[in-house]
C-alpha atoms as a printed R data frame, in Angstrom:
    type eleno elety resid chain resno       x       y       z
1   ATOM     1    CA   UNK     A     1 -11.992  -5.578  -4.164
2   ATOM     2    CA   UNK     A     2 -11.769  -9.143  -5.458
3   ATOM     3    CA   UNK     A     3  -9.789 -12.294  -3.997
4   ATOM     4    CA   UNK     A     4  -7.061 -10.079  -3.151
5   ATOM     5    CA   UNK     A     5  -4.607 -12.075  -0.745
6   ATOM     6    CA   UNK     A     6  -0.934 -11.165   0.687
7   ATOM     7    CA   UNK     A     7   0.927 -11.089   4.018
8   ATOM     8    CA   UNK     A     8   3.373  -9.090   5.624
9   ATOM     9    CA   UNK     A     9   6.665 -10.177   7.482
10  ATOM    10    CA   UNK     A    10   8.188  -8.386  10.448
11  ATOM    11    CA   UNK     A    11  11.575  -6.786   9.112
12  ATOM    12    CA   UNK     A    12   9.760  -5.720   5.696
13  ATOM    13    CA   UNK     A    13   8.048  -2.735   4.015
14  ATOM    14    CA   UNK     A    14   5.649  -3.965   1.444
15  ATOM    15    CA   UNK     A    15   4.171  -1.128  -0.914
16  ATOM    16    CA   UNK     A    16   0.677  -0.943  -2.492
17  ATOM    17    CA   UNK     A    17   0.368   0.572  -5.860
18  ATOM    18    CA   UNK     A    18  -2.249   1.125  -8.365
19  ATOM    19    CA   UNK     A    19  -3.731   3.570 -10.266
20  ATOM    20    CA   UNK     A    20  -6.581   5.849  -8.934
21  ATOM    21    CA   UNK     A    21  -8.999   3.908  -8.042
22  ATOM    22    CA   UNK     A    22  -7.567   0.684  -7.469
23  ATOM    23    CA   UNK     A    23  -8.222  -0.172  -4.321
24  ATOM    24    CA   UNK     A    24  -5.138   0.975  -2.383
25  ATOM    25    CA   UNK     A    25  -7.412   2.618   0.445
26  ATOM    26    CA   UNK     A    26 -10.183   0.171   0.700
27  ATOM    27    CA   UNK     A    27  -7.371  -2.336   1.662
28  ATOM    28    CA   UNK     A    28  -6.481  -0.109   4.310
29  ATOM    29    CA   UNK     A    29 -10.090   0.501   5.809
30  ATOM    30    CA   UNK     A    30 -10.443  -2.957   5.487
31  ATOM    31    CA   UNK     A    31  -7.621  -3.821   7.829
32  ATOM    32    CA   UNK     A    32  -8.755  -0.773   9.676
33  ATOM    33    CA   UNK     A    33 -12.182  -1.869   9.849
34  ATOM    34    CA   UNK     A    34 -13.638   1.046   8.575
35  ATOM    35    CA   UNK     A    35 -15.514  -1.288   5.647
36  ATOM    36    CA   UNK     A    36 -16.818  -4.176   5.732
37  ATOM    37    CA   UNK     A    37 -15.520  -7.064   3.929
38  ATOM    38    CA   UNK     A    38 -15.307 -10.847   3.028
39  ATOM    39    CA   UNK     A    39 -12.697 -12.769   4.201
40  ATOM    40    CA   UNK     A    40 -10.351 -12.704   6.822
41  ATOM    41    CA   UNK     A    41  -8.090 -10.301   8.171
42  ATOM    42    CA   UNK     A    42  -5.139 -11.640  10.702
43  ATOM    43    CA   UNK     A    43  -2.854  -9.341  12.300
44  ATOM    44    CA   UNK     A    44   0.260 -11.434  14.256
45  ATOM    45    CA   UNK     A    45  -2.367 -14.632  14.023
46  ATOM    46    CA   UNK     A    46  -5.078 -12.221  15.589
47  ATOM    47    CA   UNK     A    47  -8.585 -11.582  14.015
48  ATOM    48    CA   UNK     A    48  -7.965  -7.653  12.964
49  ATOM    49    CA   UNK     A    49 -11.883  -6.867  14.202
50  ATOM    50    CA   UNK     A    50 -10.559  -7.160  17.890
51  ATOM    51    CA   UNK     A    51  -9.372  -4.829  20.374
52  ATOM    52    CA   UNK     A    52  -6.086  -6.664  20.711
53  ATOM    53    CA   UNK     A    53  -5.315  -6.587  16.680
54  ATOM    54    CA   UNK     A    54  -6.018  -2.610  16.869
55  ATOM    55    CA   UNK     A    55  -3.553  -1.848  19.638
56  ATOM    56    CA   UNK     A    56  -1.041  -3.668  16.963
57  ATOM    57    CA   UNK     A    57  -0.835  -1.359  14.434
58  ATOM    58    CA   UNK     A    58  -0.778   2.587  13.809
59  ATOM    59    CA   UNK     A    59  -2.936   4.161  10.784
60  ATOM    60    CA   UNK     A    60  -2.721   7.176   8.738
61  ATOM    61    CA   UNK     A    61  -5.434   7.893   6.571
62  ATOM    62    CA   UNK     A    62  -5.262   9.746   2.662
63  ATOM    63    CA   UNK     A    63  -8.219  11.333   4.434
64  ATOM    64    CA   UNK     A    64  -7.527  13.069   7.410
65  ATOM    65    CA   UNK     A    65 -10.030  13.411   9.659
66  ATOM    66    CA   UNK     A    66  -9.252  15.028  13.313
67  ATOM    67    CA   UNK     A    67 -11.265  16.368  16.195
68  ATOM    68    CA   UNK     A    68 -10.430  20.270  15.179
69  ATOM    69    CA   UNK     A    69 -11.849  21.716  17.733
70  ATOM    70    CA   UNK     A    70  -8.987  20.883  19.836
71  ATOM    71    CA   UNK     A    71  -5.265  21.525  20.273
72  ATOM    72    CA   UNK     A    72  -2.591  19.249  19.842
73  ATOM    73    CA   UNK     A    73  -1.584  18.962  23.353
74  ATOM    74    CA   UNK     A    74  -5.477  18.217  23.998
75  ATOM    75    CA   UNK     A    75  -5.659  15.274  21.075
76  ATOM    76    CA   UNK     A    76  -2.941  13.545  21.915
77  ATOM    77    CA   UNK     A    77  -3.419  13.821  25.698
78  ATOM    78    CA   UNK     A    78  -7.358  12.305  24.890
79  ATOM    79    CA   UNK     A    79  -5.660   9.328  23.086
80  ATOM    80    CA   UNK     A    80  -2.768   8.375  25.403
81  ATOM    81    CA   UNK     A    81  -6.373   8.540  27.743
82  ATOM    82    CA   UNK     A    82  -8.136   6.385  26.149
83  ATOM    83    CA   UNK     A    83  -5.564   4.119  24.947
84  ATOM    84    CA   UNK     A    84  -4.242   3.526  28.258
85  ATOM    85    CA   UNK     A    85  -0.972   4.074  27.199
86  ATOM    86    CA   UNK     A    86   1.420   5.408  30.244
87  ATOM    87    CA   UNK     A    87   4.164   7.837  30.458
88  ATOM    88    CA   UNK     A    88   6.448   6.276  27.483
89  ATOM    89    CA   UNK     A    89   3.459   7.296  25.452
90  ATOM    90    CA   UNK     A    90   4.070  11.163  26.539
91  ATOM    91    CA   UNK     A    91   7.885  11.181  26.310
92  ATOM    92    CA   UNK     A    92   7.388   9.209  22.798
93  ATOM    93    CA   UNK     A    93   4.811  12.091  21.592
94  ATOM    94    CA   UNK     A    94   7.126  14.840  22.717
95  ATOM    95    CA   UNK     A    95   9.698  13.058  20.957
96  ATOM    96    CA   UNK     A    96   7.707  13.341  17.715
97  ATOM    97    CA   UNK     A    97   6.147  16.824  18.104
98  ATOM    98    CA   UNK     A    98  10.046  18.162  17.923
99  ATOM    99    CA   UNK     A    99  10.973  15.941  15.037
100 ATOM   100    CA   UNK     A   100   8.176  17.178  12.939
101 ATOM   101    CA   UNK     A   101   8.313  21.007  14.343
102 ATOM   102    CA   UNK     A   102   4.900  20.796  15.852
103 ATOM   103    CA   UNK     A   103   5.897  22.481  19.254
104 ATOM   104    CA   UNK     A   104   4.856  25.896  18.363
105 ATOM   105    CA   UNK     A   105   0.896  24.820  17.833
106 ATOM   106    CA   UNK     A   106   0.522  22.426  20.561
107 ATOM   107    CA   UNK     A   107  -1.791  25.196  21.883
108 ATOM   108    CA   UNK     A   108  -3.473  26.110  18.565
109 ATOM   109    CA   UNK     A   109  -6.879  24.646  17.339
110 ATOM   110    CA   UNK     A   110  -6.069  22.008  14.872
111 ATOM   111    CA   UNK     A   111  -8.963  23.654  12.531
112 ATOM   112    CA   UNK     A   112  -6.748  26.625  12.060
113 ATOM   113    CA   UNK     A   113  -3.381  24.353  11.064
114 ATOM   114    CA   UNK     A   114  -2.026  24.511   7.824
115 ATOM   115    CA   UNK     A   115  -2.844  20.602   6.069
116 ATOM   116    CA   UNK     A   116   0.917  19.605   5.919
117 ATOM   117    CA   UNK     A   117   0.692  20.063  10.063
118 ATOM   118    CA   UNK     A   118  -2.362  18.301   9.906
119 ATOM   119    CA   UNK     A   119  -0.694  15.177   8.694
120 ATOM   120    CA   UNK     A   120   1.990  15.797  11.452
121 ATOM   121    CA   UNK     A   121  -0.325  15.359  13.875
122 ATOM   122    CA   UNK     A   122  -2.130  12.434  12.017
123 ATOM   123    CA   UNK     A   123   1.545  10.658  11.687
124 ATOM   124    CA   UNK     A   124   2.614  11.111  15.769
125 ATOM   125    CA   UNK     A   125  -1.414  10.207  17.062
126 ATOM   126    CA   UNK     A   126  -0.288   6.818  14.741
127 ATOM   127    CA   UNK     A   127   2.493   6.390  16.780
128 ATOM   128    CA   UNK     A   128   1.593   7.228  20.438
129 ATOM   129    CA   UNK     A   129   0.906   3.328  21.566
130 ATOM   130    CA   UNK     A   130   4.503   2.224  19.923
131 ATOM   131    CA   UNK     A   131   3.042   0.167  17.316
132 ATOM   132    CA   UNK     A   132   4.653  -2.585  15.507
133 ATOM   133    CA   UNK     A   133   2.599  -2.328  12.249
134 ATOM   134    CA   UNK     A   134   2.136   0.747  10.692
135 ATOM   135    CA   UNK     A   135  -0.248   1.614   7.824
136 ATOM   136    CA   UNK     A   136   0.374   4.345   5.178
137 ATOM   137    CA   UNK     A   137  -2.059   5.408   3.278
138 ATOM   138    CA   UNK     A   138  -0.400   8.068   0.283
139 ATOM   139    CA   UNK     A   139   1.732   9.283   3.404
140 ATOM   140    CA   UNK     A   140   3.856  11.873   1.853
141 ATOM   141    CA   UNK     A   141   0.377  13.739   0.539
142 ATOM   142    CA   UNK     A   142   0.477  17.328   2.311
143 ATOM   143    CA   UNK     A   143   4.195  16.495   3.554
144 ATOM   144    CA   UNK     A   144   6.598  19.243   2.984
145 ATOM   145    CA   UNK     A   145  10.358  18.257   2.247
146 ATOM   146    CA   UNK     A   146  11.323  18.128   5.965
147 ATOM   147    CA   UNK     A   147   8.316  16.507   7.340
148 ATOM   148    CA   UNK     A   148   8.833  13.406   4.476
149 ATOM   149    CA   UNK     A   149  12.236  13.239   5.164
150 ATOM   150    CA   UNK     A   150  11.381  12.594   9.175
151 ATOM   151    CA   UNK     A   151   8.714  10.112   7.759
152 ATOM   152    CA   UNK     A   152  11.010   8.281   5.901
153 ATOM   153    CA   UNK     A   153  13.545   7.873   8.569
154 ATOM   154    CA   UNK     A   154  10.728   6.397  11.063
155 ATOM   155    CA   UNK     A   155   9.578   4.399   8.783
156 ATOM   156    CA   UNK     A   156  13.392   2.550   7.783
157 ATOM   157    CA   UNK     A   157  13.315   1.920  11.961
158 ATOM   158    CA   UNK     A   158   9.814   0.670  12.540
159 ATOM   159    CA   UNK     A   159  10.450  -1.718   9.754
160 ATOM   160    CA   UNK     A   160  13.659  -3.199  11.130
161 ATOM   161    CA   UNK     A   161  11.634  -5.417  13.816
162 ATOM   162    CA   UNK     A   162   7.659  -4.327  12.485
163 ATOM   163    CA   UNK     A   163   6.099  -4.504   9.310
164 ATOM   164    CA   UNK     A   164   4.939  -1.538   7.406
165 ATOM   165    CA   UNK     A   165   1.894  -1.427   4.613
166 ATOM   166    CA   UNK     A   166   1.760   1.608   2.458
167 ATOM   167    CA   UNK     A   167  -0.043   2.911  -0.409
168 ATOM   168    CA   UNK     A   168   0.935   4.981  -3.434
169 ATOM   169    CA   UNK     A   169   0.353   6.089  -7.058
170 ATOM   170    CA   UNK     A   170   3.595   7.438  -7.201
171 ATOM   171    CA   UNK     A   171   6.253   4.763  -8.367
172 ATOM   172    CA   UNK     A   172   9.702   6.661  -7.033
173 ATOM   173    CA   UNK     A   173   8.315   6.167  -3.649
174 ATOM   174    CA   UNK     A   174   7.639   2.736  -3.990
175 ATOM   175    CA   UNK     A   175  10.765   1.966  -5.354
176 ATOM   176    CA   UNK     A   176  12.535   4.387  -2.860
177 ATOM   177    CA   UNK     A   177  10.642   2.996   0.556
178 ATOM   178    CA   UNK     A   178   9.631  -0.722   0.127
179 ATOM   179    CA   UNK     A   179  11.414  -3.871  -0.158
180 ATOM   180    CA   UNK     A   180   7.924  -6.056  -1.766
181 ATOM   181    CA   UNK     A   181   4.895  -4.177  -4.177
182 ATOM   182    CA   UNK     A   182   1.508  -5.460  -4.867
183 ATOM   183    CA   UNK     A   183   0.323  -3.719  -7.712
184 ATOM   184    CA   UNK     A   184  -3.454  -3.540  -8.127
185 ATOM   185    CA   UNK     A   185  -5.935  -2.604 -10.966
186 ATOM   186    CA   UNK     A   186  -9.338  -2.412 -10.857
187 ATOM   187    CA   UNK     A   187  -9.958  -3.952  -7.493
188 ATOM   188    CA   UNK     A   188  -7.828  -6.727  -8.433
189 ATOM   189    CA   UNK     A   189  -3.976  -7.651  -7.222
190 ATOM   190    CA   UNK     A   190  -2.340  -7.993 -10.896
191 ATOM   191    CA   UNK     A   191   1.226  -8.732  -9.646
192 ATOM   192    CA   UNK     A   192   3.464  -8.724  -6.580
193 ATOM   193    CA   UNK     A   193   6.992  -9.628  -6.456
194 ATOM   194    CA   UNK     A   194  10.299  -7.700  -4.740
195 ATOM   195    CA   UNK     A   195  12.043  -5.146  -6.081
196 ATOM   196    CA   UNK     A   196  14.127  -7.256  -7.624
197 ATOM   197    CA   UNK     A   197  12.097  -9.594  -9.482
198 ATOM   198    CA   UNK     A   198   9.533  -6.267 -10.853
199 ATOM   199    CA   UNK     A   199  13.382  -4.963 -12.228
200 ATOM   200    CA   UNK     A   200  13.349  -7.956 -14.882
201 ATOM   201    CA   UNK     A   201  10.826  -5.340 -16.582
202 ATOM   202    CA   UNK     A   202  13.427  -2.421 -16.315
203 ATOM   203    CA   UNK     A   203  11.892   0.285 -13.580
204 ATOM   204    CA   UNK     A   204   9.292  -0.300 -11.065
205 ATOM   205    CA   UNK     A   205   7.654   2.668 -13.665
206 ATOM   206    CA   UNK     A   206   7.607   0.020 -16.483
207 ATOM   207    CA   UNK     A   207   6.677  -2.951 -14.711
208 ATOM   208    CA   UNK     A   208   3.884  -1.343 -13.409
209 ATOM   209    CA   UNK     A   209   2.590   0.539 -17.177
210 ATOM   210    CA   UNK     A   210   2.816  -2.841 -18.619
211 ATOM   211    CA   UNK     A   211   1.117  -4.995 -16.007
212 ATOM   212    CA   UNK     A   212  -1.508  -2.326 -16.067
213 ATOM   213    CA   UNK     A   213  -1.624  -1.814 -19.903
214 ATOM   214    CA   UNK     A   214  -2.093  -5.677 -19.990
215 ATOM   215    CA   UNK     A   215  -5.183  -5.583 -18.257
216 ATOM   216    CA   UNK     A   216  -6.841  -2.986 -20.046
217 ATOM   217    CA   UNK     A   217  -5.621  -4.863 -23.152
218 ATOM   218    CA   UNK     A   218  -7.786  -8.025 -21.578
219 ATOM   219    CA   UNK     A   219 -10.590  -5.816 -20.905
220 ATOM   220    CA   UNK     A   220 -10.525  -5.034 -24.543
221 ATOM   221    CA   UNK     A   221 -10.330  -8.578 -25.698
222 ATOM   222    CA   UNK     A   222 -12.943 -10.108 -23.019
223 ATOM   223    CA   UNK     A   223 -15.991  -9.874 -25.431
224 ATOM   224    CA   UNK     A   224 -13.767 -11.489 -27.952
225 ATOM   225    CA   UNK     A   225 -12.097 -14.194 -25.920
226 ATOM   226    CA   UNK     A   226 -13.327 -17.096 -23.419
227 ATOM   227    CA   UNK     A   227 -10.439 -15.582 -20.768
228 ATOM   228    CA   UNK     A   228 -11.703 -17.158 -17.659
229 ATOM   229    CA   UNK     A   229  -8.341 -19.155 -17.315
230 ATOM   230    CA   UNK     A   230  -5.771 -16.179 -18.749
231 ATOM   231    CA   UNK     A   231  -2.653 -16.386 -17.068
232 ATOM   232    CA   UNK     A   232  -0.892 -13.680 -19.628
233 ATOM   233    CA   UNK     A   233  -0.529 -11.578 -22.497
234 ATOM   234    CA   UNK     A   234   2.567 -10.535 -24.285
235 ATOM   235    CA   UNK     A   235   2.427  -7.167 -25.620
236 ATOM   236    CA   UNK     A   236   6.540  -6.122 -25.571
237 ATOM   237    CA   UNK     A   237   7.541  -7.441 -22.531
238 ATOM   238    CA   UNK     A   238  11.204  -7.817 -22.256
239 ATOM   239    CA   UNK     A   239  11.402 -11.249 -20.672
240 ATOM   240    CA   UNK     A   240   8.719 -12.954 -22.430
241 ATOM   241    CA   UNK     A   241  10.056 -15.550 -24.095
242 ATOM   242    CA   UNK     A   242  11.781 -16.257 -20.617
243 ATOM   243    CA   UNK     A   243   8.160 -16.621 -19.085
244 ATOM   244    CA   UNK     A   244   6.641 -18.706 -21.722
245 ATOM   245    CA   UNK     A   245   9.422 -21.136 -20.780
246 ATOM   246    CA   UNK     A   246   8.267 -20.628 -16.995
247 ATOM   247    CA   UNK     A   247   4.905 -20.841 -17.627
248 ATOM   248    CA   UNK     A   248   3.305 -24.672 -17.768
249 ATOM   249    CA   UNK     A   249   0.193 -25.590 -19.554
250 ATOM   250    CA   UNK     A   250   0.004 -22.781 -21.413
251 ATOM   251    CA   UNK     A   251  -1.091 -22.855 -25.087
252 ATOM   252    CA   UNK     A   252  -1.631 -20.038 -27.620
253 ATOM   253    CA   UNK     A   253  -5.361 -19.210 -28.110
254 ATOM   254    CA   UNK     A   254  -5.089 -16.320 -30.772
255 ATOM   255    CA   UNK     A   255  -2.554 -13.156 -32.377
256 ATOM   256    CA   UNK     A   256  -4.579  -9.630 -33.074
257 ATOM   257    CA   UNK     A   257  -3.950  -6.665 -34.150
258 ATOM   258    CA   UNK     A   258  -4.867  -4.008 -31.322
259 ATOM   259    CA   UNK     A   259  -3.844  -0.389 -32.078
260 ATOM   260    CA   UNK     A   260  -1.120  -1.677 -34.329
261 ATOM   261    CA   UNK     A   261   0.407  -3.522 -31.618
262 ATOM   262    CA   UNK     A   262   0.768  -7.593 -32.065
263 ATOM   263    CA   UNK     A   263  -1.225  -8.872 -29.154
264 ATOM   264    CA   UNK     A   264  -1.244 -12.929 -27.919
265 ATOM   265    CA   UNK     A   265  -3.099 -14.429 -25.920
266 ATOM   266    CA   UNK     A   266  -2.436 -17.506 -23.831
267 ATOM   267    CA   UNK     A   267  -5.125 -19.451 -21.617
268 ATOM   268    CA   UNK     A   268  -4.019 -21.897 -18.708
269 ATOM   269    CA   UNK     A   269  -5.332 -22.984 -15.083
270 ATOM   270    CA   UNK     A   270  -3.117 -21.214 -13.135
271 ATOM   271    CA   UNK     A   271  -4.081 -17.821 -11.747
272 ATOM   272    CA   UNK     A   272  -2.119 -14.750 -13.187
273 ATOM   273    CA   UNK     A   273  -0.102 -13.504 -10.463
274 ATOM   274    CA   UNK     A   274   1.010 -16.764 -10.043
275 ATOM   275    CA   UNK     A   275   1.958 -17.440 -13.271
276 ATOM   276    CA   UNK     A   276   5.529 -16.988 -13.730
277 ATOM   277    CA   UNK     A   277   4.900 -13.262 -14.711
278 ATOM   278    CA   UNK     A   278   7.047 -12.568 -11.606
């Protein structure tokens, strides 16, 4: 990951999306602390390596990763333990276990669960200390139709007074859960913008195959090309004439031929996400 900056309001659902590869989960661990990292990490104004930022927000890995050797009822009994979290925390998990059908393997050994009840528990051990920040990493991976569809629904109420981070590769849940996308490439945040604003490209589909086509078209040009200062390239975009106008500074370096497909170039000091593009 490189110089990759954003926040997240209470009230909002922001969505990470990328490619394979991206980044989308080192984010996460990041925030997590699970990696290490350069920077700085806040969570409500609160340095995200403390105890204090951790009790602040619920995580669900791609990866899931449980103690199997014991049931259920034992893992989530262990971390209402060791969280210190009270009663409300068992009323709030045997609220969950129902909504996701978990109650007839409460007594089973997680090893022997099937992976889409492995989630379930994942998702309700995320929510035992009430969070107000939850992270999603690919949530709906494993999730039958049922299961997603309880997901979803906790996720529209967390959101109206928390703030929920998730990542995807799959654009129709982006577009379907979030109200703000960051869309990264390479280890790099390429755009970010509301719903709205990625719509001036047509579907969040399109914005995000031309933002990412772009960049492989850079990587293309980059022995060619001083692009130290490239804030965009035009190659079909609908509104482009509409962000040339946006975009100050901005002159035209060159026009190539790449695959048969008319190519330019433009160089300025402003940074690319902030260009205008969105």
């Amino acid at each position: 990951m490189s110089n990759v900056e954003f926040k997240i309001e209470r009230g909002e659902i922001v969505a990470i999306l990328g490619p394979n590869g991206a980044g989308k989960s080192s984010i996460m661990k990041s925030i997590v602390g699970i990696v290490d990292y350069e920077g700085e990490i806040r969570i409500d104004g609160v340095d995200a390596n403390t105890k204090e930022a951790k009790n602040l927000f619920g995580y669900v890995p791609e990866e899931i990763k449980l103690i199997d050797h014991l049931t259920p009822e034992e893992f989530f009994s262990f971390l209402i333990s060791i969280r210190g979290a009270g009663d409300d925390a068992v009323e709030r998990v045997e609220k969950y276990v129902r909504a996701f059908g978990l109650d007839e393997y409460m007594d089973k050994p997680i090893i022997s669960l099937s992976m889409g009840n492995k989630k379930n528990v994942t998702i309700v051990a995320s929510l035992i200390h009430n969070p107000p920040y939850l992270l999603l990493d690919e949530p709906l991976n494993g999730l039958d139709a049922f299961s997603a569809r309880v997901l979803k629904e906790i996720v529209a109420r967390k959101s109206k007074d928390g703030g929920i981070l998730l990542s995807t590769h799959i654009m129709e849940i982006a577009e379907k859960l979030s109200d703000r996308v960051i869309i990264l490439n390479r280890g790099s945040k390429v755009a970010e913008g509301s719903l709205e604003e990625l719509r001036n490209y047509g579907s969040l589909e399109e914005a995000f195959l031309k933002i990412t086509v772009s960049m492989r078209v850079l990587r293309r040009l980059s022995p060619l090309y001083d692009l130290s200062h490239l804030v965009f390239v035009e190659a079909g975009l609908k509104n482009a004439a509409a962000i040339r106008q946006d975009v100050s500074r901005v002159t035209k370096v060159d026009q190539v031929q790449l695959h048969h497909r008319e190519v330019i170039v433009y160089r300025s000091s402003l940074n690319f996400h902030r260009s205008g593009i969105l």
